[in-house]
C-alpha positions as CSV (number, residue, x, y, z in Angstrom):
1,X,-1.9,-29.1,-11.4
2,X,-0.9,-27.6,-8.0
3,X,-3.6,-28.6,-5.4
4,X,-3.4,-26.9,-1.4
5,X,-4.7,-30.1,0.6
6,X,-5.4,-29.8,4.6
7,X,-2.2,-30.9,6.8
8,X,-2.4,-33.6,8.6
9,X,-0.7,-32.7,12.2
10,X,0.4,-35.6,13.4
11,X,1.4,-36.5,10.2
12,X,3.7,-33.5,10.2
13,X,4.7,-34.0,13.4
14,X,6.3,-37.3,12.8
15,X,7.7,-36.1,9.5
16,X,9.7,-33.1,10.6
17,X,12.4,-34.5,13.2
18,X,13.7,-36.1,10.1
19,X,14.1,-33.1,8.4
20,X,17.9,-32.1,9.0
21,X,17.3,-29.0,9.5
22,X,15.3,-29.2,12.0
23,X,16.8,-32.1,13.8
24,X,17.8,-30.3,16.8
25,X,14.6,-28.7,17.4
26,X,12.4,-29.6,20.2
27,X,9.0,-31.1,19.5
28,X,6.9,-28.1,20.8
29,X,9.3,-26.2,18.5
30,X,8.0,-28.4,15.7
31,X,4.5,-28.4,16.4
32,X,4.5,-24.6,16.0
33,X,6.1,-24.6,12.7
34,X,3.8,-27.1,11.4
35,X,1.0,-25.5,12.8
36,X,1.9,-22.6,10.4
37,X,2.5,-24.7,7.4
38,X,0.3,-25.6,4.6
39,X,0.4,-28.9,2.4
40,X,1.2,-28.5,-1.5
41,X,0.5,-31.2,-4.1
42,X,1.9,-31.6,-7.5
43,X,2.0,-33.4,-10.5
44,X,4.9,-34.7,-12.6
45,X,6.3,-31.9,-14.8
46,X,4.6,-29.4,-12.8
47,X,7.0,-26.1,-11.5
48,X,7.2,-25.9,-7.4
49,X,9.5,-23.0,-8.1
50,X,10.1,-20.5,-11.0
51,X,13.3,-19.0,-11.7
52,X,12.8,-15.0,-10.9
53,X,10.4,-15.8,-8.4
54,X,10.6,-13.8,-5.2
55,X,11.1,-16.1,-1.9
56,X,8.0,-16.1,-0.3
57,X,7.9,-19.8,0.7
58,X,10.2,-22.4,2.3
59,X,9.4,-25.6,0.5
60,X,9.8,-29.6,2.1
61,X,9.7,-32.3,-0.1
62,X,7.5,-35.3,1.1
63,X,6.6,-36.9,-1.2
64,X,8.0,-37.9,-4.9
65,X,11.3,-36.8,-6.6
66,X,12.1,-33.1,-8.2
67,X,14.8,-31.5,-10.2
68,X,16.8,-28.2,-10.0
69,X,18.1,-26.7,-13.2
70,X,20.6,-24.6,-12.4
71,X,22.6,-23.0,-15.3
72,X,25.8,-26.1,-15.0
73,X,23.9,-29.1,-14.0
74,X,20.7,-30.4,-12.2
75,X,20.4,-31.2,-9.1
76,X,18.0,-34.4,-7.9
77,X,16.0,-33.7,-4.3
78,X,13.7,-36.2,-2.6
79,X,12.1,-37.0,0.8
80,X,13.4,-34.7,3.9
81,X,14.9,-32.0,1.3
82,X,14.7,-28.5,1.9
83,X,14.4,-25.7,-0.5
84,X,13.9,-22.0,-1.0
85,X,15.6,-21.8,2.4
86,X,18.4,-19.2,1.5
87,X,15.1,-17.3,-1.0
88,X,13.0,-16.8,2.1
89,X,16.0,-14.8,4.1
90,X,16.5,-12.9,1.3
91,X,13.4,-12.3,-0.6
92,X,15.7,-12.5,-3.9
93,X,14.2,-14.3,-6.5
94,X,15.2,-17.7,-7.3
95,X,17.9,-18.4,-9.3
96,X,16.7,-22.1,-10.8
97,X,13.4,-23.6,-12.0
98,X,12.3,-26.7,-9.4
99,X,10.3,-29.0,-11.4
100,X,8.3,-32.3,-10.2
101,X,9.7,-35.0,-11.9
102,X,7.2,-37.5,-10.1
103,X,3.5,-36.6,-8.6
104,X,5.0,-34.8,-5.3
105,X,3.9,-33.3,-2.3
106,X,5.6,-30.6,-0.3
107,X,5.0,-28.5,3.5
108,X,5.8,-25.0,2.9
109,X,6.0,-22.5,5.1
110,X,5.4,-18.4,4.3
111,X,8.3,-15.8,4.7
112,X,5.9,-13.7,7.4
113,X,5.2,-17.1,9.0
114,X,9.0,-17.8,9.5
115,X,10.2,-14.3,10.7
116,X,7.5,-14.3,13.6
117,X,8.7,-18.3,14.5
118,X,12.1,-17.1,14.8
119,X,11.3,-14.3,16.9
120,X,9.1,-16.7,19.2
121,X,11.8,-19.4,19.1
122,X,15.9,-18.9,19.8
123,X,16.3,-22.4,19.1
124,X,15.2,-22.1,15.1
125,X,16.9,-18.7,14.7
126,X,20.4,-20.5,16.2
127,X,19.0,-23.1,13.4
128,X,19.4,-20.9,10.6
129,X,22.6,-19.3,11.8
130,X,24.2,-23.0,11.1
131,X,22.1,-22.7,7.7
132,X,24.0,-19.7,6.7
133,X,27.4,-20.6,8.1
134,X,27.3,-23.5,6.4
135,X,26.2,-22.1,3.0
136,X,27.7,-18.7,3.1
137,X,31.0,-20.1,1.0
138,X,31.8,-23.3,-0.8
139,X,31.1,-25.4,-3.9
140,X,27.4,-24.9,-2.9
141,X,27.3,-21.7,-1.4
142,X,26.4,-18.5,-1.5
143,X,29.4,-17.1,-2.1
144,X,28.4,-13.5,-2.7
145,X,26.9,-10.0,-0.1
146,X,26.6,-7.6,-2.7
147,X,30.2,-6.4,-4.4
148,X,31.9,-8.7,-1.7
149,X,32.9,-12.4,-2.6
150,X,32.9,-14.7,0.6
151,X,36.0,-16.6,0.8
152,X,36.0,-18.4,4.4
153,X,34.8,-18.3,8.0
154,X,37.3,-16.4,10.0
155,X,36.1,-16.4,12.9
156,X,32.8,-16.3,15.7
157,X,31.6,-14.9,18.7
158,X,28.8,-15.0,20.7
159,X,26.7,-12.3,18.6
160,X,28.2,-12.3,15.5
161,X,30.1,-14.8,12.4
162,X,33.1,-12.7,10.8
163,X,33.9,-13.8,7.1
164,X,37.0,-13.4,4.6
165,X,36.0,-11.2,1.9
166,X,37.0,-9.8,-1.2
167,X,36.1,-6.8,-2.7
168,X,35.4,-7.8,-6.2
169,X,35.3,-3.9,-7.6
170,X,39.0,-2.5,-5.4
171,X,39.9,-6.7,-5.7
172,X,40.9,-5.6,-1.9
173,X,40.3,-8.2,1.1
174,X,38.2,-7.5,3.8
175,X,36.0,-9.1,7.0
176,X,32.7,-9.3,7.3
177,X,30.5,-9.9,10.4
178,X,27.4,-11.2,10.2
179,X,24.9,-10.8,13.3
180,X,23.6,-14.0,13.9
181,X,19.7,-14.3,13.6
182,X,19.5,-15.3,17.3
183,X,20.2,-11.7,17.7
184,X,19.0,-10.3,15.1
185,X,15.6,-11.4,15.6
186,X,16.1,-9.1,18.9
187,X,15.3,-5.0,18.0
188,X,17.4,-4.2,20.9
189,X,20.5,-6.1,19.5
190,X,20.1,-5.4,16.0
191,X,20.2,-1.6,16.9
192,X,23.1,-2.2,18.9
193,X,24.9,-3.9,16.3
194,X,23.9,-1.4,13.4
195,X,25.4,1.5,16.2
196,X,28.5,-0.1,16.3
197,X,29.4,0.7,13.0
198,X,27.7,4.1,12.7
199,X,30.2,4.7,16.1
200,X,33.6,3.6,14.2
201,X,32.3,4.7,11.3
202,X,32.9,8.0,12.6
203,X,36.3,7.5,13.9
204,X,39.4,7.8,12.0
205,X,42.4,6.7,13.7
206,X,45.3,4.2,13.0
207,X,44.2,2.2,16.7
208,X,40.8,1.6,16.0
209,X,39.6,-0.9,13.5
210,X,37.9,0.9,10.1
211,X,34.5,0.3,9.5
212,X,33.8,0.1,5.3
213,X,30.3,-0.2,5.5
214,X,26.9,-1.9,6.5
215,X,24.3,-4.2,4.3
216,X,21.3,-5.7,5.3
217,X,20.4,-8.6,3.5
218,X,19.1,-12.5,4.4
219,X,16.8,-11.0,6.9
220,X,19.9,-9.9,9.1
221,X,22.6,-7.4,9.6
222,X,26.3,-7.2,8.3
223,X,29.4,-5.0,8.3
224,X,32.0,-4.8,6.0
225,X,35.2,-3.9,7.8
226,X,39.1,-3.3,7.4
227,X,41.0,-6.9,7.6
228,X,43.6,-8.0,10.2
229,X,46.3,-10.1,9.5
230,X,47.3,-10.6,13.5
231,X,45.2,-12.4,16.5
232,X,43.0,-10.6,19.3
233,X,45.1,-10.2,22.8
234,X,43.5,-13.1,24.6
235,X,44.8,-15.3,21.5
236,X,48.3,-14.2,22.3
237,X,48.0,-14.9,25.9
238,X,46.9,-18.4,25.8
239,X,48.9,-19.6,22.9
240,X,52.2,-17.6,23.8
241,X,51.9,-16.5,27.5
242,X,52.8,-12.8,29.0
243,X,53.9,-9.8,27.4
244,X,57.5,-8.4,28.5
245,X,57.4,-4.8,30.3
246,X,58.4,-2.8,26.8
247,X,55.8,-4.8,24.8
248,X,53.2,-3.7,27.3
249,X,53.6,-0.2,27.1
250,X,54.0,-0.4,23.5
251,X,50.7,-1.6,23.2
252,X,48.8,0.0,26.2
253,X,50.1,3.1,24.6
254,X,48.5,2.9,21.4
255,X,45.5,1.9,22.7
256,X,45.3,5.4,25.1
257,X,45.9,7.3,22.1
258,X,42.5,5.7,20.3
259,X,40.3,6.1,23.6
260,X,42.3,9.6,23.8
261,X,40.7,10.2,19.8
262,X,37.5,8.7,20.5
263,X,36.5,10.2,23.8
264,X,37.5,14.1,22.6
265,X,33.9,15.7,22.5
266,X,34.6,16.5,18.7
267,X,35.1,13.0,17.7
268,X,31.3,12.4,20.2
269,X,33.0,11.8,23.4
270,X,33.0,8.4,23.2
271,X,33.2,5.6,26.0
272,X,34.4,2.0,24.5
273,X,33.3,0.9,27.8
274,X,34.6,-2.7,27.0
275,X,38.1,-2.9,26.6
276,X,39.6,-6.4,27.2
277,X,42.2,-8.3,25.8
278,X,39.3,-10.4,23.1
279,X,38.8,-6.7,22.0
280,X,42.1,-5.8,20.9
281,X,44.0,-7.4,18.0
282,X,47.7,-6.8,17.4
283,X,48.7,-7.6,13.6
284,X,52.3,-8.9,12.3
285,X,53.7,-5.7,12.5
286,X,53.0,-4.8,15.8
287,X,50.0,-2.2,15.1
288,X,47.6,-2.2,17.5
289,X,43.7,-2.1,16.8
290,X,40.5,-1.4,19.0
291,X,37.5,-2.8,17.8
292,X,33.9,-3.7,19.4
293,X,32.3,-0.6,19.9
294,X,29.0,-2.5,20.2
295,X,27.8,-1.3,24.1
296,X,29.9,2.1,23.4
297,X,28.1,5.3,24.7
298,X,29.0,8.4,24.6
299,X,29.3,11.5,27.7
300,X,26.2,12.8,27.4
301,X,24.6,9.6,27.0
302,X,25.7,7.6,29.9
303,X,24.0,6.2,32.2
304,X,24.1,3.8,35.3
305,X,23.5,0.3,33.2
306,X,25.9,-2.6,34.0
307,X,27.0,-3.7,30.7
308,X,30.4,-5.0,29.8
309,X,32.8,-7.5,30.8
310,X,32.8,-7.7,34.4
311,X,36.6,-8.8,34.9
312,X,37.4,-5.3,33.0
313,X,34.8,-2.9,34.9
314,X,35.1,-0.3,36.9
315,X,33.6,-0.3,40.6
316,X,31.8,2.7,40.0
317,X,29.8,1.2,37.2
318,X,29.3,-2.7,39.4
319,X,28.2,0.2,42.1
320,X,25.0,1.4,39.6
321,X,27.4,5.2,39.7
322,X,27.5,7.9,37.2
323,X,30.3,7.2,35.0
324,X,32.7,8.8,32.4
325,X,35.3,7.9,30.3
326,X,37.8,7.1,33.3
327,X,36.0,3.3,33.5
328,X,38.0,3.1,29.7
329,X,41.2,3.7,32.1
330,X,40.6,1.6,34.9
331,X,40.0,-1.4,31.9
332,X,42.8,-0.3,30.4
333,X,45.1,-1.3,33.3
334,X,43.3,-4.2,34.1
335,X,44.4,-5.2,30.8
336,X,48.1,-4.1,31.0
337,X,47.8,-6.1,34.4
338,X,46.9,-9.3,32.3
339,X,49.2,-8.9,30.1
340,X,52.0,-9.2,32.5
341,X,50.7,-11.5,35.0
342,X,48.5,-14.0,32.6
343,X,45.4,-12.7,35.4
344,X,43.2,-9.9,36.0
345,X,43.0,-8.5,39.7
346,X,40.4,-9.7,41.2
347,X,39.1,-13.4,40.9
348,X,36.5,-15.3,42.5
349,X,34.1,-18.8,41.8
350,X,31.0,-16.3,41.0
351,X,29.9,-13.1,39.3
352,X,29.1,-12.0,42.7
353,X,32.0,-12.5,44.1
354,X,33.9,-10.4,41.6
355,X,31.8,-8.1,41.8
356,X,32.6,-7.4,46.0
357,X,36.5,-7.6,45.4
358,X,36.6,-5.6,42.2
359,X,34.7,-2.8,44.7
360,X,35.7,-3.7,48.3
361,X,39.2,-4.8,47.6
362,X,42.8,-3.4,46.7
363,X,44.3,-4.5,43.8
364,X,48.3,-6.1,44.3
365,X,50.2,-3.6,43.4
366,X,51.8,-4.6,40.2
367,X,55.9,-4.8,41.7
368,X,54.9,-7.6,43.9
369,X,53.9,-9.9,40.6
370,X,56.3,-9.0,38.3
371,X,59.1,-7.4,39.8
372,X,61.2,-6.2,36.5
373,X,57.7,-4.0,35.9
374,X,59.1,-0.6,34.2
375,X,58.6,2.1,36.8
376,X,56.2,4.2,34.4
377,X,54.3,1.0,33.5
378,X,53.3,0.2,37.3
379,X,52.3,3.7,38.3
380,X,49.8,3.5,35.4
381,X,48.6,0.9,36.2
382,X,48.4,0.9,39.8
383,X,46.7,4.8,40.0
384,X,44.5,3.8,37.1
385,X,43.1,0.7,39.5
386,X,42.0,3.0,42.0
387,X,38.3,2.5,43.5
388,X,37.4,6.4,43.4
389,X,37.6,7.7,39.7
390,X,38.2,11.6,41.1
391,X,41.5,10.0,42.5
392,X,42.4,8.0,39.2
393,X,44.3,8.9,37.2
394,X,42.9,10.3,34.7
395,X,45.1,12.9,32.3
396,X,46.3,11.2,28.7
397,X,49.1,13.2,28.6
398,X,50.3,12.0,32.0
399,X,49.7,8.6,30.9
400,X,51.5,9.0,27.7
401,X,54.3,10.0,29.9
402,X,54.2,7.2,32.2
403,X,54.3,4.6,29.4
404,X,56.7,6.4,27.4
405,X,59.2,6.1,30.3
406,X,58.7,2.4,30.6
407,X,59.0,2.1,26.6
408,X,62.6,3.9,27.2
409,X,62.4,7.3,25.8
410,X,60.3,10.6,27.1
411,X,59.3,13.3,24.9
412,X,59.8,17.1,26.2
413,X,58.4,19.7,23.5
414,X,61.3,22.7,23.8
415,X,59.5,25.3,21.9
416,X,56.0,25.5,19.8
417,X,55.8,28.2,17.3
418,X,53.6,28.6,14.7
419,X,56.8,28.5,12.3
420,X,58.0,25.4,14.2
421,X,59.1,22.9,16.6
422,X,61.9,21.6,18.2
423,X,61.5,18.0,20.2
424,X,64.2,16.1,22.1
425,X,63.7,12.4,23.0
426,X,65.3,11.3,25.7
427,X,66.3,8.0,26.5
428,X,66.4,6.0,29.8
429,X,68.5,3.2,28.2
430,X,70.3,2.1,25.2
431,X,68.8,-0.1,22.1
432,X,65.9,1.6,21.9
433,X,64.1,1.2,18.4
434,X,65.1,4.1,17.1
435,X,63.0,3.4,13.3
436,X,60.0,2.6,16.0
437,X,60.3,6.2,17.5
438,X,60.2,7.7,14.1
439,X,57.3,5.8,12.8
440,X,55.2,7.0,16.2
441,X,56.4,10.3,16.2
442,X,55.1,10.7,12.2
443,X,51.8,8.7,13.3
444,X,51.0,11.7,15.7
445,X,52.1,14.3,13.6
446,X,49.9,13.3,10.5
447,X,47.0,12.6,13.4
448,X,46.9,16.6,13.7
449,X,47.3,17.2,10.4
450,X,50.5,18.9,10.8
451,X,53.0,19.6,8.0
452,X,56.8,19.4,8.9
453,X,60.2,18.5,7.4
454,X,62.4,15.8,9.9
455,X,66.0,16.0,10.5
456,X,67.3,13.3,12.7
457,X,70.7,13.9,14.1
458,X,72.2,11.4,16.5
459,X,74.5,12.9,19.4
460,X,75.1,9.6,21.5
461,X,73.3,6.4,22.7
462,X,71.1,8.2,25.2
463,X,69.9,11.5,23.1
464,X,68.1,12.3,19.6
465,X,67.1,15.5,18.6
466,X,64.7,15.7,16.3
467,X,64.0,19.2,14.8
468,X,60.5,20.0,13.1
């Protein structure tokens, strides 16, 4: 029969570094947890756990020998084993019937008790991030959020794990990122992570990454997302060095004409206000997506809070200044600046120092580091890295320009009717991507929802006409 007895505290305290998963904790760490825990006895053939019974305790074995019956084998626990783990971050019931095969004692510790530990203590919450990562797919694992069958880890940051998924009802793959409970047991960060994906979730555009949906389950946060087959930016750079000229522009192009989508006041005016090469992934086919919208703000809502990157910030945000969208602009170059030069512009041993060069200092003009720059390419990026955003520049269409230009080709609308349209692309030089123009030029057509008929006719290597 199942007997509460009074816990012995030093007892406990000498029992619980053993347990593995709380080996890294600190002692004071421990003594908190065990001060919360009470001391279960039972006897042989007695149930510590019924199948369908909701998760309200964490149980560890001390004493004696159990069994789980799951539905293809049992499974034999003893001393230092943990269970009801995954349960208590749930609150599902349990899934298997744990029975005392010998007269057994186990600590357990309540689901309340546990959510106000890990909100007292980083340490145990970074504990049960492990816990999950390491059961959230496998022989042993979890396998399962809802419709959505975990099939690997692809990846981590410093807020969030992001799993391979497939949808098990449109058998599509996806990712999923999980906010780890170091963060989660934060309000401030969990509501910043749930506004991420109410933010993309509102955005529909081939550059920025599409957001499926959110789930709240195992006492933390996830969103299902779009997968990428490609690497992040900063990937690229370390494992393959700089980006030529044409693949710079290619890229910084398509990334304007996201934070062109995003910030328009009907889409919410929206300010990534983090833009970096880690936030940027480039897939096999050279599509470009934005993703991380996590600190993102919109015009009405800004305000004079330092939060970002500080490589990739603007000197009138470092400067505690009213800002708008034109800090996406200034990160934007920096970026196009790493890309060619493997650097950003201003570099010091300390946040500090950044921080005075990024404000007080010009940046190198562009020429001087990589000579063979296309023309259009260094004027964006050199007026974009001005220190006063009213002298920026600023205008998306300009910037377009500028980047078409050192792509090769410039686009000059000759007429707009409401019948229809005429457009000429120029180029600068010969073996341009002609299928690469095409598949742009469609991309911002079916952006605006336009309906047209194409007839490409070729008159030498350094004109198209294309007629709409």
């Amino acid at each position: 029969m199942l007997k509460q007895i009074n816990i012995d505290q030093q007892d406990a305290l000498v029992f619980l570094p053993g347990v593995k998963l709380f080996i890294k904790l600190d002692n004071h760490i421990i003594g908190d947890i065990a001060e919360r825990m009470s001391m279960h006895r039972y006897e042989a053939g007695e149930k510590l756990i019924g199948k369908d019974e909701a998760g309200e305790f964490m149980l560890i074995i001390k004493q004696g020998k159990v069994k789980v019956s799951l539905e293809d084998r049992d499974v034999k626990l003893g001393r230092g084993d943990v269970l009801g783990e995954i349960a208590l971050l749930s609150g599902t019931p349990s899934k298997a019937d744990v029975i005392a095969q010998t007269d057994a004692e186990a600590l357990a510790l309540h689901r309340d008790d546990f959510q106000i530990l890990m909100e007292q203590h980083t340490e145990l919450a970074t504990v049960m991030t492990d816990l999950m990562k390491s059961r959230m797919f496998g022989a042993n694992g979890i396998n399962r959020l809802g419709k959505y069958r975990i099939l690997s880890q692809l990846g981590e940051g410093g807020m969030s794990v992001v799993y391979n998924a497939k949808d098990t009802v449109l058998g599509r793959e996806v990712a999923i990122k999980m906010l780890k409970y170091e963060i989660a047991s934060r309000a401030d960060f969990k509501k910043r992570f749930k506004q991420e994906a109410v933010t993309i979730a509102k955005l529909t555009h081939p550059n920025i990454l599409h957001v499926i949906e959110t789930i709240d389950d195992y006492s933390t946060s996830f969103i299902v997302m779009e997968k990428l087959d490609g690497y992040d930016l900063k990937y690229y750079l370390q494992e393959q060095g700089v980006f030529s000229g044409k693949q710079t522009c290619d890229i910084i192009s398509q990334l304007a004409q996201a934070l062109e989508y995003a910030g328009n006041r009907h889409n919410g005016g929206i300010i990534h206000r983090d833009i970096k090469p880690a936030n940027i992934v480039l897939d096999y086919q050279g599509n470009v997506k934005l993703m991380d919208f996590g600190i993102a703000t919109t015009s009405e809502q800004c305000n004079k809070n330092f939060e970002g990157t500080i490589l990739y910030t603007a000197p009138e945000v470092l400067q505690k200044k009213t800002f708008d969208y034109r800090i996406d602009i200034y990160a934007l170059a920096v970026t196009a600046y790493a890309m060619l030069t493997g650097k950003t512009p201003f570099r010091a041993p300390s946040m500090l120092g950044i921080m005075q060069k990024t404000i007080n200092e010009e940046a190198k003009d562009i020429r001087t580091l990589v000579p063979d720059v296309p023309e259009g390419l260094a004027e964006f990026i050199n007026r974009a890295l001005i220190k006063d955003p009213d002298q920026r520049i600023s205008d998306w269409s300009e910037i377009q320009s500028l980047l078409a230009s050192g792509k090769g080709y410039k686009v000059d609308l000759l007429a707009n009717t409401e019948m229809d349209m005429a457009v000429v692309l120029k180029f600068k030089t010969a073996g341009i991507d002609t299928g690469l123009l095409l598949k742009e030029l469609h991309q911002v057509l079916k952006l605006h929802h336009a309906s047209y008929d194409m007839e490409v006719v070729e008159r030498d290597s350094e004109e198209l006409d294309f007629t709409l």
